[in-house]
C-alpha positions as a Python dict, from the first residue, in 0.01 Angstrom:
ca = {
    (1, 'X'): (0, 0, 0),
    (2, 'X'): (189, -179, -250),
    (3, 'X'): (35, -296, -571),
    (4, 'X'): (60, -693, -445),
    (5, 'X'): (-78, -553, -118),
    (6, 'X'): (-414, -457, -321),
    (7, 'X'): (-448, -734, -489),
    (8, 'X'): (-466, -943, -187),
    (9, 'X'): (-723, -743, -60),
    (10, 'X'): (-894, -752, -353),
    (11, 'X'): (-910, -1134, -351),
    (12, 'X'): (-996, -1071, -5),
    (13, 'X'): (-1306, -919, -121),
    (14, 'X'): (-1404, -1141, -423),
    (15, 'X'): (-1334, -1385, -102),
    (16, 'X'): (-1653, -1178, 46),
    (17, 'X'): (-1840, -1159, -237),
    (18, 'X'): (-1806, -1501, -276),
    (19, 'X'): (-1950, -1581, 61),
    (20, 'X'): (-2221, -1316, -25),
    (21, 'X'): (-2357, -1576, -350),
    (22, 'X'): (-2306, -1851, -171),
    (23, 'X'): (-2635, -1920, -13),
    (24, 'X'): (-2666, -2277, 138),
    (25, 'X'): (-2246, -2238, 215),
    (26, 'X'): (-2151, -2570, 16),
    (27, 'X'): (-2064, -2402, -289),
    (28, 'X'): (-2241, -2216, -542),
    (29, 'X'): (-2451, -2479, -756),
    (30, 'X'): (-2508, -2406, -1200),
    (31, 'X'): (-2820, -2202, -1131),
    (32, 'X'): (-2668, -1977, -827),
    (33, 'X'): (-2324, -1958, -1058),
    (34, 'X'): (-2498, -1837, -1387),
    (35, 'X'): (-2752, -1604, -1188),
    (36, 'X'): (-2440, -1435, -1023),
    (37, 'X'): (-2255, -1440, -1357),
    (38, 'X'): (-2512, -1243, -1514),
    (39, 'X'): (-2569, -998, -1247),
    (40, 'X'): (-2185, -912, -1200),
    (41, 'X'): (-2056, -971, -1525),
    (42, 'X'): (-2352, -899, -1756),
    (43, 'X'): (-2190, -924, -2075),
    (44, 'X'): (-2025, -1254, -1974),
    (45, 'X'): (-2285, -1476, -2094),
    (46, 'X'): (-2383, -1264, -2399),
    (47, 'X'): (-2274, -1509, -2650),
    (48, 'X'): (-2380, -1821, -2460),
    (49, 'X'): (-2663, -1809, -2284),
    (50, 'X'): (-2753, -2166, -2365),
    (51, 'X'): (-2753, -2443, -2114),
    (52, 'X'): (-2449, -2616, -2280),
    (53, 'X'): (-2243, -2321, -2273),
    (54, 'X'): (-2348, -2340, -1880),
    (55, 'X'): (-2327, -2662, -1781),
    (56, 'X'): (-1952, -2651, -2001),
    (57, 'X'): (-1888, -2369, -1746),
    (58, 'X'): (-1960, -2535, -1460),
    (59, 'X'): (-1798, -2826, -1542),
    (60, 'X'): (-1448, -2689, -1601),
    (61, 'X'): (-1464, -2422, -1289),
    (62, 'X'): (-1556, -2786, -1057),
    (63, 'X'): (-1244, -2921, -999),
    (64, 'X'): (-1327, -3158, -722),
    (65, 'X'): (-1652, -3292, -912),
    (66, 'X'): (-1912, -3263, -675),
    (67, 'X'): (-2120, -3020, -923),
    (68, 'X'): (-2078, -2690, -685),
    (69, 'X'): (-1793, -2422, -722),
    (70, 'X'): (-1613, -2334, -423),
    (71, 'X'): (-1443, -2048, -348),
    (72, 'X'): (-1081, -2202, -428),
    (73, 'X'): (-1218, -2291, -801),
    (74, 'X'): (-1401, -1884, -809),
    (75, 'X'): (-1104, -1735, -741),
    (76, 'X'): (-924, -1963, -997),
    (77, 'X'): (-1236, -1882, -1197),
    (78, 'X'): (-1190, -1475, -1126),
    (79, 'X'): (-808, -1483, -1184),
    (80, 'X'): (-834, -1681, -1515),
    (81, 'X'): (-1100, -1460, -1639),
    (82, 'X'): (-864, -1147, -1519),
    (83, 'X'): (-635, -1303, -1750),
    (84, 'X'): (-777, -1387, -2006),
    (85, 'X'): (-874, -1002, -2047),
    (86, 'X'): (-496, -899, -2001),
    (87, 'X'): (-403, -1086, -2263),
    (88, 'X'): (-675, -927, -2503),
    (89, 'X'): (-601, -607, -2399),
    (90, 'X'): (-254, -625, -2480),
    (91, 'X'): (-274, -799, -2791),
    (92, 'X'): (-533, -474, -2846),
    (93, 'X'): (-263, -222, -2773),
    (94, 'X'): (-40, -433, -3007),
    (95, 'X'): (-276, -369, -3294),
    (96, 'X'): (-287, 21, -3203),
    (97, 'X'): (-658, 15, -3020),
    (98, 'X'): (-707, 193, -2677),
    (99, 'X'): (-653, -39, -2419),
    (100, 'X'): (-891, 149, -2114),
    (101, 'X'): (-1131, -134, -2054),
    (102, 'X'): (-1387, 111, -2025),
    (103, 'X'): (-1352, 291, -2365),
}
């Protein structure tokens, strides 16, 4: 499988996981979002676990304005954040630091 190959599938599954949060299958409302965020990103909200840090959140990942995220604006939400750490991780290996996420 080619690289582009996996990471359809892989948005295939965030696709799945999404549908796994997504209890009343309108979207996933500011409580659901930040209960999920801190399960499968724990150190996510680390520096901002106040409610304006959250409700900031959920205002820029709800495109449409109707106060839910749906799965269009989490994988827009998953991608950006998948970017955001390329970037840092590059500018990391720019400044000589190992750039394994995981060390």
């Amino acid at each position: 499988m080619s690289q582009l190959e996996m990471t359809m599938v892989m948005v295939i599954e965030v696709s799945a996981l999404f549908k796994g949060m997504d209890s009343n299958k309108e979207g996933l409302s500011k409580e659901e979002l930040k209960a999920q965020l801190e399960k499968e990103l724990p150190g996510f909200l680390e520096n901002g676990r106040n409610k304006e840090a959250v409700d900031k959140l959920l205002k820029d990942l709800d495109a449409s304005g109707d106060t839910m995220v749906d799965i269009n604006e989490f994988i827009l939400f998953v991608a950006a954040i998948a970017s955001a750490c390329h970037v840092y991780f590059k500018q990391k290996a720019l400044n000589g630091c190992p750039t394994d996420p995981h060390s």
